[in-house]
C-alpha atoms as a printed R data frame, in Angstrom:
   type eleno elety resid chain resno       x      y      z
1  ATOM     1    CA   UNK     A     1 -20.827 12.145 18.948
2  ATOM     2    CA   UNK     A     2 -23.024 13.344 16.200
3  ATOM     3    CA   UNK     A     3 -24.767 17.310 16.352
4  ATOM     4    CA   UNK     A     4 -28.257 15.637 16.315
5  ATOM     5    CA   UNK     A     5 -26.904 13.802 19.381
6  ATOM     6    CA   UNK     A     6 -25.720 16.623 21.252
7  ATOM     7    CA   UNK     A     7 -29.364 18.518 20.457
8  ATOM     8    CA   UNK     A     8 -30.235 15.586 22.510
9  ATOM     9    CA   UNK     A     9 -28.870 16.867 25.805
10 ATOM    10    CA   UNK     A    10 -31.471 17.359 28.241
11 ATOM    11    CA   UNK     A    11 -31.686 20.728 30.622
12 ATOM    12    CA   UNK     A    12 -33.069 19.721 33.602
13 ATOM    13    CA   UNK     A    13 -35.887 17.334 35.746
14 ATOM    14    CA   UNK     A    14 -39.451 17.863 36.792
15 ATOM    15    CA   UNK     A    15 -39.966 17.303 40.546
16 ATOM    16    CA   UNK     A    16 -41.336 13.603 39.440
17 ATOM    17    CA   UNK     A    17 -38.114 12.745 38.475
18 ATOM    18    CA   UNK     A    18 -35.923 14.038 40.603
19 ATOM    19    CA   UNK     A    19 -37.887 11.654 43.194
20 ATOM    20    CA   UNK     A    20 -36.835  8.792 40.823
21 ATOM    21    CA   UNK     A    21 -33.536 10.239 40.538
22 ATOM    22    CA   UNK     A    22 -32.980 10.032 44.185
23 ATOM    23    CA   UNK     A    23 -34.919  6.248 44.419
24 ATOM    24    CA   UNK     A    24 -31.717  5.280 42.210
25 ATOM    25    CA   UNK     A    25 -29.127  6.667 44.361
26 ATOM    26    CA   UNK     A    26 -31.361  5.265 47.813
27 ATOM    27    CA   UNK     A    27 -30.503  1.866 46.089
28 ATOM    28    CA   UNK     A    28 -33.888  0.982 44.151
29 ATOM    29    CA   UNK     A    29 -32.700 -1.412 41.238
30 ATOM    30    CA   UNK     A    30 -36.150 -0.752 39.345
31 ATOM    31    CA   UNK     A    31 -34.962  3.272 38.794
32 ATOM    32    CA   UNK     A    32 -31.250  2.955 38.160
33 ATOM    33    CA   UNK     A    33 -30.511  3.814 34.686
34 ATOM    34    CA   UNK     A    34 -27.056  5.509 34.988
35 ATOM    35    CA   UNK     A    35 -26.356  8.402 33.219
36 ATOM    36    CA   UNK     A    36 -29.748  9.739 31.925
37 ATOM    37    CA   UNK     A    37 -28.380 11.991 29.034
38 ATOM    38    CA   UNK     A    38 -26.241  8.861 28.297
39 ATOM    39    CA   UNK     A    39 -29.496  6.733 27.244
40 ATOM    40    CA   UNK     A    40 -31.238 10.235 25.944
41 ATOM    41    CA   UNK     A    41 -27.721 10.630 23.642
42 ATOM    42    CA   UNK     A    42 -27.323  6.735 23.037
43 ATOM    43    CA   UNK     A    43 -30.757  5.049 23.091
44 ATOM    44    CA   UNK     A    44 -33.554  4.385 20.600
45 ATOM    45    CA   UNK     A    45 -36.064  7.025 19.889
46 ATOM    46    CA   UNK     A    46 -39.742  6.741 20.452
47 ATOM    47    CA   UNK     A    47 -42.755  8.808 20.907
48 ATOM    48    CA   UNK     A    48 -45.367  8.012 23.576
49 ATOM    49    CA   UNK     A    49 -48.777  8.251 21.907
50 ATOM    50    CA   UNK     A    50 -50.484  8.712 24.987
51 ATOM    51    CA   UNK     A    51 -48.843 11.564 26.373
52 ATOM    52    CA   UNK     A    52 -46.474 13.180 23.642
53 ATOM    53    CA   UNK     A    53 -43.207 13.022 25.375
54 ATOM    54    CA   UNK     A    54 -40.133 11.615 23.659
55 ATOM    55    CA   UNK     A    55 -39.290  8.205 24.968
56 ATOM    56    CA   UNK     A    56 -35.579  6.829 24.990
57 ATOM    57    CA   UNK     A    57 -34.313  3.263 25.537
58 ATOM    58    CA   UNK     A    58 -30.869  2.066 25.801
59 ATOM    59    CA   UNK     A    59 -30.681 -1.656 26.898
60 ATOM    60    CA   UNK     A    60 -33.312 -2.093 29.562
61 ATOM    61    CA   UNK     A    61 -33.045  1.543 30.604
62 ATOM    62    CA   UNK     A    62 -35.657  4.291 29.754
63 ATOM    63    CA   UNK     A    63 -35.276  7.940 30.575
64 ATOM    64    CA   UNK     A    64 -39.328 10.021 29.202
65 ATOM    65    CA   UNK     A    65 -38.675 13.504 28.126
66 ATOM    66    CA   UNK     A    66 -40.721 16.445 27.636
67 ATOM    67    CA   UNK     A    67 -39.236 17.833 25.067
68 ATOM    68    CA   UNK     A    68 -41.177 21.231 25.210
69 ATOM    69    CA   UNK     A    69 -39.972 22.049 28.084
70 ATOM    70    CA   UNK     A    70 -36.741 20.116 27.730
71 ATOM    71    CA   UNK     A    71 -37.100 18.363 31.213
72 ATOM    72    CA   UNK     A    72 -36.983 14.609 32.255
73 ATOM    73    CA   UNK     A    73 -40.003 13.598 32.839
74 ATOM    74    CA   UNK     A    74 -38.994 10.436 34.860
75 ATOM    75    CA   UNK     A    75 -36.637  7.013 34.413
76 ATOM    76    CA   UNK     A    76 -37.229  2.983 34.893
77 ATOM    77    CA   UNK     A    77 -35.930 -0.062 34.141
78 ATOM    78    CA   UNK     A    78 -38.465 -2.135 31.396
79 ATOM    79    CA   UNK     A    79 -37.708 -5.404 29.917
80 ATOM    80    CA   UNK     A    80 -37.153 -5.774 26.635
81 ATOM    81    CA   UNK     A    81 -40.748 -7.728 26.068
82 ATOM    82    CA   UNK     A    82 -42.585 -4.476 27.518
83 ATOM    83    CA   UNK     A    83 -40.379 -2.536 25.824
84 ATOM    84    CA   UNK     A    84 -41.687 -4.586 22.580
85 ATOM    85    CA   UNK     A    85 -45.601 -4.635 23.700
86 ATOM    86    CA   UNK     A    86 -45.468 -1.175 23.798
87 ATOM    87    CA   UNK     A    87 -44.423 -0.795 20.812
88 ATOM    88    CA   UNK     A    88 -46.349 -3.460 19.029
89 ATOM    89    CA   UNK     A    89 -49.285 -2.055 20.524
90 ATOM    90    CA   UNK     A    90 -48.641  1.011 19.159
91 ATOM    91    CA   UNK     A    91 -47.908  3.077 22.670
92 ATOM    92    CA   UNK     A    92 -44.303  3.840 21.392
93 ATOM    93    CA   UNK     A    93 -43.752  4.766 17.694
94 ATOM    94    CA   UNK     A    94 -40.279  4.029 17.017
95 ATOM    95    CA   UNK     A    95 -38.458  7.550 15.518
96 ATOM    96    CA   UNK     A    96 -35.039  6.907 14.109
């Protein structure tokens, strides 16, 4: 593991997510994403235009951080063709 990777380890969750958090472990297949500081470590970089936070995707998974308060912000499952609008759109700018 790199040092900028382990800069990537996030602190805690907003209330928002720990509700998604807890939609995962109730079964919901739409807000498992596994480890969350495993796709925050491991996934593509992105920022969200729209609302600042740092956006990470590993696969299909994607964990939103704030990263000014070093909090998840929530988690989902996105397919990799919204995963690609947003981008292409211009929602997510790509940062590594």
């Amino acid at each position: 593991m790199t040092e900028e990777n382990e800069d990537r380890k996030v602190e805690g969750k907003i209330p928002h997510a720990e509700e998604r958090a807890n939609e995962a472990l109730q079964g919901n297949p739409h807000r498992q994403v596994g480890d969350f500081n495993r796709v925050v470590r491991e996934g593509r970089q992105f920022k969200d235009t729209e609302t600042g936070y740092n956006v990470y995707v590993k696969g299909d998974r994607v964990v939103i951080v704030d990263l000014a308060i070093n909090k998840q912000i929530t988690q989902f499952k996105n397919s990799k063709t919204n995963t690609q609008k947003r981008i292409l759109s211009g929602k997510w700018i790509p940062l590594n």
